[in-house]
C-alpha positions as CSV (number, residue, x, y, z in Angstrom):
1,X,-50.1,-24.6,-11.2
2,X,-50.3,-20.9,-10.1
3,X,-50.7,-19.6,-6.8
4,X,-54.3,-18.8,-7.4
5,X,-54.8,-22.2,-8.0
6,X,-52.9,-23.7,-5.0
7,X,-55.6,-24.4,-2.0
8,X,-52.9,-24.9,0.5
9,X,-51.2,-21.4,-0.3
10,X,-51.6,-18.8,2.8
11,X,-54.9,-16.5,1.3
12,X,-52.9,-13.6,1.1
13,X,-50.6,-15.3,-1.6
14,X,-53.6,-16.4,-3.6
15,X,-55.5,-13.0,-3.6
16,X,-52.9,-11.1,-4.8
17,X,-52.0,-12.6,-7.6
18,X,-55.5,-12.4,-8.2
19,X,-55.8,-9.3,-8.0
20,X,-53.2,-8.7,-10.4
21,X,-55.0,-10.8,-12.5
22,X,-57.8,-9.3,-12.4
23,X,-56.5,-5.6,-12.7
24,X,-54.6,-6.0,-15.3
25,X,-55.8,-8.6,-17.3
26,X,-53.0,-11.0,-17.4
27,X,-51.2,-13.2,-14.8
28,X,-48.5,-12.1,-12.9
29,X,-44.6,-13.8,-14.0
30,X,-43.7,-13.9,-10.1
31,X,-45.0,-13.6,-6.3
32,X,-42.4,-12.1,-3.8
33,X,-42.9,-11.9,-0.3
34,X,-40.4,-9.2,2.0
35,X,-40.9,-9.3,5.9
36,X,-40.5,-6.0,7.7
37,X,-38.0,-5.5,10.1
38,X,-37.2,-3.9,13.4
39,X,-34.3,-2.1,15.1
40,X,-33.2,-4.0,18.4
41,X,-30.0,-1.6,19.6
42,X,-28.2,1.0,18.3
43,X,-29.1,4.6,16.6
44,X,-30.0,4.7,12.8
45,X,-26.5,5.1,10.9
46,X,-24.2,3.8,13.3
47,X,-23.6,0.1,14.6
48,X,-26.6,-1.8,16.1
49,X,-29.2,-5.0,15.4
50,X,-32.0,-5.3,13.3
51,X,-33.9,-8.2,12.9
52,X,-36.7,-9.3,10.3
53,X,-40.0,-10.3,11.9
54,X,-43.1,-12.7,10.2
55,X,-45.4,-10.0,8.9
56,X,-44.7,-9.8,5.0
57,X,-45.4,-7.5,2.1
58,X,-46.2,-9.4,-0.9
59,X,-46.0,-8.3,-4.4
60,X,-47.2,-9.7,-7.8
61,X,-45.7,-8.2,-10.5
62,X,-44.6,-9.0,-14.3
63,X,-42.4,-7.4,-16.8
64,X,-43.2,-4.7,-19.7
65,X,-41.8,-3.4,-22.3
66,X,-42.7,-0.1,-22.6
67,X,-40.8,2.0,-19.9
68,X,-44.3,2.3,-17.7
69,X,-44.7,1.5,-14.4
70,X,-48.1,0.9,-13.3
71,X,-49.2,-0.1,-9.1
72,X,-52.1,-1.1,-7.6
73,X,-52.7,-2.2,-3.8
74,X,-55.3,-4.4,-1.9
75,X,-54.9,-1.7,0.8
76,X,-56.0,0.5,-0.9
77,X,-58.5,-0.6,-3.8
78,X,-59.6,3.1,-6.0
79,X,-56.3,4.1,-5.8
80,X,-53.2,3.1,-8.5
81,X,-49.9,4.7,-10.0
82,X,-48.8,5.0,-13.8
83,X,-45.7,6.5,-14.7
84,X,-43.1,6.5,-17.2
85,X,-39.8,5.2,-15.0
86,X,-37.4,6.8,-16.8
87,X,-39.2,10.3,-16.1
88,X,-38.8,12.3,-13.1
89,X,-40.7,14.7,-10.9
90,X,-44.1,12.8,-10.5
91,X,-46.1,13.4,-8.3
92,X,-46.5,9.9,-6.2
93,X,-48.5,8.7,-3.1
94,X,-46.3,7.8,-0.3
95,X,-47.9,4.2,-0.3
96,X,-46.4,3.8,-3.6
97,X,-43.5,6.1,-3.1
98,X,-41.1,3.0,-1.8
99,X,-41.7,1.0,-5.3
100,X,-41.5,3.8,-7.7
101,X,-38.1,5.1,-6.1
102,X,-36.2,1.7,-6.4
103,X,-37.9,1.0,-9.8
104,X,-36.7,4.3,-10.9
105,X,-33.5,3.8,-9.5
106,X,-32.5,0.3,-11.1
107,X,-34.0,1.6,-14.2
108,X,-31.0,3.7,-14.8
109,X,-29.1,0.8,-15.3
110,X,-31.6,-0.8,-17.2
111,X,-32.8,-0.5,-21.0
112,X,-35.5,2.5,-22.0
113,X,-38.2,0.0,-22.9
114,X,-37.6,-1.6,-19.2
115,X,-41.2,-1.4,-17.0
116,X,-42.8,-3.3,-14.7
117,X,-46.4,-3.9,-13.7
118,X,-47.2,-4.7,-9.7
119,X,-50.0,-4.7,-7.4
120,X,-49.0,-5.0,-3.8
121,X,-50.3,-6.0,-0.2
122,X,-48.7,-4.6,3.1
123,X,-49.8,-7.0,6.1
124,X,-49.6,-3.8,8.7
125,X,-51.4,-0.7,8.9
126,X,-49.3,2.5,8.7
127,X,-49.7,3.1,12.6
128,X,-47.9,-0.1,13.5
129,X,-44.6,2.1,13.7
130,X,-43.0,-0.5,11.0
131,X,-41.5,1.1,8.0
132,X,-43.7,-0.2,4.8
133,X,-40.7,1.2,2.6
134,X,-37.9,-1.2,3.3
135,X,-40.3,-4.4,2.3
136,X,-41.7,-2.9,-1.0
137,X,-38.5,-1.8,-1.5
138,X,-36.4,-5.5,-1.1
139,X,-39.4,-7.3,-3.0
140,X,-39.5,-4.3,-5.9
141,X,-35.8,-4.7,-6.2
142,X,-36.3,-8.5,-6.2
143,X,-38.9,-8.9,-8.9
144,X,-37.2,-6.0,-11.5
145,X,-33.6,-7.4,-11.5
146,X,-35.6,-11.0,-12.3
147,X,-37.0,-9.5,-14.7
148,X,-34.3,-7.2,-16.3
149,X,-31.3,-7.9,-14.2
150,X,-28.8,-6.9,-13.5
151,X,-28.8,-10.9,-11.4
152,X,-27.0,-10.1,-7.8
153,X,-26.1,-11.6,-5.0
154,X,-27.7,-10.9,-1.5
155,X,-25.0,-8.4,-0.4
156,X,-24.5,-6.9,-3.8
157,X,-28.1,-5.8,-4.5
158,X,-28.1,-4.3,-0.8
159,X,-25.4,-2.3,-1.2
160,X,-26.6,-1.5,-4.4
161,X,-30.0,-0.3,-3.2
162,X,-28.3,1.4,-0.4
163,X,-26.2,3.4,-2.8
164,X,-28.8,4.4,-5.3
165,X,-32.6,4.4,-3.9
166,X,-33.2,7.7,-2.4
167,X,-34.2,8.1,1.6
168,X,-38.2,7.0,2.1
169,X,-40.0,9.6,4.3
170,X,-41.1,6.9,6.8
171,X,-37.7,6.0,8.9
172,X,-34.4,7.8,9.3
173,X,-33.3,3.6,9.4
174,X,-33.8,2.7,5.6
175,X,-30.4,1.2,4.8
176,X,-29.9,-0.9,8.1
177,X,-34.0,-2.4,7.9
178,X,-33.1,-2.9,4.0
179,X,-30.5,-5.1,4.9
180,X,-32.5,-7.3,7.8
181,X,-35.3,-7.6,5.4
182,X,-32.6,-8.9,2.5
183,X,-30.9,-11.4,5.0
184,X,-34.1,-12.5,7.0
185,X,-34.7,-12.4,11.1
186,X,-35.6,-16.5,10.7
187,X,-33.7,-17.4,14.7
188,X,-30.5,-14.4,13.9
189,X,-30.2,-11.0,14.4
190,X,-27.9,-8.8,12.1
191,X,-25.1,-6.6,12.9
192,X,-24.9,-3.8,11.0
193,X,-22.8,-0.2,10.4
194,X,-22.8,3.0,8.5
195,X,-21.8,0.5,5.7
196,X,-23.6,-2.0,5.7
197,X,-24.3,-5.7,7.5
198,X,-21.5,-6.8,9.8
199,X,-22.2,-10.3,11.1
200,X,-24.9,-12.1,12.7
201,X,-25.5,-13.0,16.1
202,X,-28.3,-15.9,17.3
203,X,-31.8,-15.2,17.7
204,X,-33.7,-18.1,18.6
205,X,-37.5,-17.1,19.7
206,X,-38.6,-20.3,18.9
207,X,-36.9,-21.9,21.1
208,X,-37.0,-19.5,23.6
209,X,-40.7,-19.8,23.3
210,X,-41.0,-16.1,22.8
211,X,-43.5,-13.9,20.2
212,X,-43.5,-10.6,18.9
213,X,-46.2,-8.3,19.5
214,X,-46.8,-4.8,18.4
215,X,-49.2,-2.9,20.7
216,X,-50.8,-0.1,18.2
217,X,-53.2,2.7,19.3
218,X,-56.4,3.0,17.9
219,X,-56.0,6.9,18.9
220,X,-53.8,9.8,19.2
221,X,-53.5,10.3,22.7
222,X,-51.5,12.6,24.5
223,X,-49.3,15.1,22.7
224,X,-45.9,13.6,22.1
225,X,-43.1,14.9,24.0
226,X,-40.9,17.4,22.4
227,X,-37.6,16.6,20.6
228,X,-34.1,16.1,23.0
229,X,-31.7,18.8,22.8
230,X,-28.4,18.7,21.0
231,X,-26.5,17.9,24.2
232,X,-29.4,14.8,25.2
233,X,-29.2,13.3,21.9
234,X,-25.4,13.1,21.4
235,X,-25.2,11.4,25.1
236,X,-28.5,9.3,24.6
237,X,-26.1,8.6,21.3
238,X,-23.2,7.1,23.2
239,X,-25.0,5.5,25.4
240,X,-27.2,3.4,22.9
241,X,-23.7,2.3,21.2
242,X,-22.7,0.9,24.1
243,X,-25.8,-0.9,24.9
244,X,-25.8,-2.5,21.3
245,X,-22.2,-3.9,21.9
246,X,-23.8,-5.7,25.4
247,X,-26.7,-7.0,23.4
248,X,-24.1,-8.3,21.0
249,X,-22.4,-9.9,23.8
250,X,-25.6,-11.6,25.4
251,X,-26.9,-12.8,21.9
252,X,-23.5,-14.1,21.0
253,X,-23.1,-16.4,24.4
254,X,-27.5,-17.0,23.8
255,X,-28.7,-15.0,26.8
256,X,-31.5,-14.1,25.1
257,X,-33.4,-12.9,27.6
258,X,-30.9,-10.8,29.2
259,X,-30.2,-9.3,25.5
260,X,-33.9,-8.3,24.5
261,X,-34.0,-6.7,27.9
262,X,-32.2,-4.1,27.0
263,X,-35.1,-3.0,24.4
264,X,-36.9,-1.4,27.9
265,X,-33.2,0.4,28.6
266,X,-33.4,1.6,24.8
267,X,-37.1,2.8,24.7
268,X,-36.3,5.0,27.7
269,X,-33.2,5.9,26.7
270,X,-34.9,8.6,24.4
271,X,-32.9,7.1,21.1
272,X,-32.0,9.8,18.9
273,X,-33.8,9.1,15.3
274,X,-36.5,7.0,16.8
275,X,-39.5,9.4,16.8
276,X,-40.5,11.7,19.2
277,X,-43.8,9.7,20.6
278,X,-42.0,8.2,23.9
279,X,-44.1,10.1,26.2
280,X,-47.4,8.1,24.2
281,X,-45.8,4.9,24.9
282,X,-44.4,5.2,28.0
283,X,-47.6,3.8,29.8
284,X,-47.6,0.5,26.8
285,X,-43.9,-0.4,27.8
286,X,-44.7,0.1,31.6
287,X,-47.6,-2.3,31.1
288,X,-46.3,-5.1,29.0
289,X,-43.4,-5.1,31.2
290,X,-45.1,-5.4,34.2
291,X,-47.1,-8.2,32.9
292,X,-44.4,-10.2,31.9
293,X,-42.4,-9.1,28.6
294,X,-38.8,-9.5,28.2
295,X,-37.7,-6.4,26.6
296,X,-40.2,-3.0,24.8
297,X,-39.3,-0.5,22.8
298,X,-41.2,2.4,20.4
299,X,-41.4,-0.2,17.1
300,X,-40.1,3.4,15.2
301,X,-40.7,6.0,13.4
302,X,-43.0,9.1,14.7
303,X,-46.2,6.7,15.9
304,X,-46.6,5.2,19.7
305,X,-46.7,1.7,18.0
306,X,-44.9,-0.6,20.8
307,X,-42.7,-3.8,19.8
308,X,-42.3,-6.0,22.9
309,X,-40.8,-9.5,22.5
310,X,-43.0,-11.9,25.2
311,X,-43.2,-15.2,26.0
312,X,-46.3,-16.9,24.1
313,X,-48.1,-18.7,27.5
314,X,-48.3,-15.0,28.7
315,X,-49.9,-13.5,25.3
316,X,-53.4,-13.2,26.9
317,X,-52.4,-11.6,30.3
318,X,-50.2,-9.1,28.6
319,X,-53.0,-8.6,26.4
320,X,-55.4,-7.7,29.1
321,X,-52.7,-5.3,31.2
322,X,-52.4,-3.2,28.4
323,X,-56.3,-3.1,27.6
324,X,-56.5,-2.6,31.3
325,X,-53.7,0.4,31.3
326,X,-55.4,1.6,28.0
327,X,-58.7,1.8,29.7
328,X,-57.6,3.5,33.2
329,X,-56.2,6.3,30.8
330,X,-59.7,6.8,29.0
331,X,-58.5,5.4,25.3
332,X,-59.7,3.2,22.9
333,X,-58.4,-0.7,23.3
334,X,-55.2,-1.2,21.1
335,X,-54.9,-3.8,18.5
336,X,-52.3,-6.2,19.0
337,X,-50.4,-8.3,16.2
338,X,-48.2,-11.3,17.2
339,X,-45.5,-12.9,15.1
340,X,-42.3,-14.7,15.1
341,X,-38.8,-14.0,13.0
342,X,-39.5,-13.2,9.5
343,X,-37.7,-15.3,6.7
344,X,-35.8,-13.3,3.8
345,X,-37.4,-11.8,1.2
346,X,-37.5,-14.3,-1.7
347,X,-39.9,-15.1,-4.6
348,X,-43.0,-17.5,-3.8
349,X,-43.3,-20.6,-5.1
């Protein structure tokens, strides 16, 4: 039985191979699901934690034999991508940008008939601060070495996408999320370095009875503040290395909250490679914080998308601060997502 077929299946894992089905005329091989993943300490490229959390992008996708490529998404319905892989210099939207780099990439090591057909579905909106790329990027890399190899092992194909797929314009943090969305953020936390994943530490939400939620504007706001100077950004540098290393400690002896709390420490810390919107969310972590959240940060890139870990009784009282802090500051109500750790990415069955 497919995953169409299968009632019990989440919706999201039904509809997508059905839209596959139904766009290209044949059922998909596979289903693989890649959570997205989030930066707790550290500055992009040296030693820090990432983590994955529970919302996913899925992808259905089969083999061809023809050397084309061909993408569709549920996000975006009139719009889809057909390519030769083994060709360069195309011209490709930056929703699709993340699958056609790694297919093109492990298409070098692949025969010239090698091609792939996929239609996609990203669970967060581009302003959740998130980087789409390193999830279509895991689950692209999944499905085309099932399909034409070459077969590797967790910390092979990372460092193998690391090496090869080229940097996505949505984070300055691909490799590091890459690797939390390979290993998964299911109650652990991943050390990483300029290399690669180092070790893991605990990270038990669950039983800490603790949520994500990403707090994401509905407007632009206020200007963003301007970028830190060379002297700022090499202490603000330093000083985030040192923070990661006491997270590291706390999540090691299960001090959780005492760990996350350094997120708020982080945020205002004015991380180098972390966007420049801290002015925008200043206000969000304030509020959050004030209402009962353990640790906020900017989620990443250049939005004013917030990431704050909080405990779940408290979900509808921080709700209402920030609507409430929103509202004194004449904008729009945010939209708020909660979730817990994400699992690795992996086929669907």
């Amino acid at each position: 039985m497919s995953l169409m077929d299968q009632r019990d299946a989440a919706p999201v894992l039904r509809v997508v191979p059905y839209t596959f089905a139904q766009a290209f005329g044949y059922a998909p091989a596979g289903v693989w699901a890649a959570p997205y993943a989030l930066r707790l300490s550290g500055v992009p490229g040296r030693n820090g934690i990432v983590t994955a959390v529970g919302w996913q992008a899925v992808i259905a996708a089969a083999p061809r034999t023809d050397g084309l490529l061909r993408v569709g998404s549920l996000n975006r319905p009139g719009d889809a991508v057909e390519i030769a892989i083994h060709e360069t210099g195309h011209e490709v939207p930056s929703w699709a940008a993340p699958i056609v780099d790694t297919a093109h990439a492990l298409g070098r090591v692949a025969g010239p008939q090698a091609g792939i057909d996929i239609v996609l579905h990203a669970d967060l909106p581009e302003a959740a601060g998130l980087a789409p790329s390193a999830p279509l990027s895991c689950a692209t890399a999944l499905a085309w070495t099932a399909f034409h190899g070459p077969q590797l092992a967790v910390a092979a194909l990372d460092a193998l996408l690391r090496n090869v797929v080229p940097p996505p314009s949505d984070t300055a943090d691909a490799d590091a999320l890459r690797s939390a969305v390979l290993y998964g953020g299911d109650e652990r936390a991943l050390l990483v370095g300029p290399a690669g994943p180092t070790g893991e530490v605990p990270l038990e939400l669950n039983a800490a009875g603790l949520r994500v939620m990403l707090v994401i504007p509905r407007d632009k706001g206020v200007p963003h503040t301007p970028m830190a100077s060379v002297v700022e950004s090499l202490r603000g540098a330093r000083d985030e290395t040192e923070r990661a290393q006491r997270m590291e400690a706390f999540l090691r002896d299960r001090e959780l909250p005492r760990g996350l709390s350094l997120l708020t420490a982080s945020h205002l810390s004015r991380v180098p490679g972390y966007g420049t919107g801290w002015a925008e969310a200043d206000a969000t972590v304030d509020a959050v914080k004030l209402a009962g959240a353990v640790g906020a940060r900017l989620a990443g890139g250049g939005g004013s998308a917030v990431a704050a870990f909080v405990p779940g009784s408290l979900l509808p009282g921080i709700r209402a601060a920030v609507v409430n802090a929103f509202r004194d500051r004449g904008r729009l109500t945010p939209r708020f997502l909660t979730a817990s750790g994400g699992p690795a990415a992996a086929p669907v069955t």
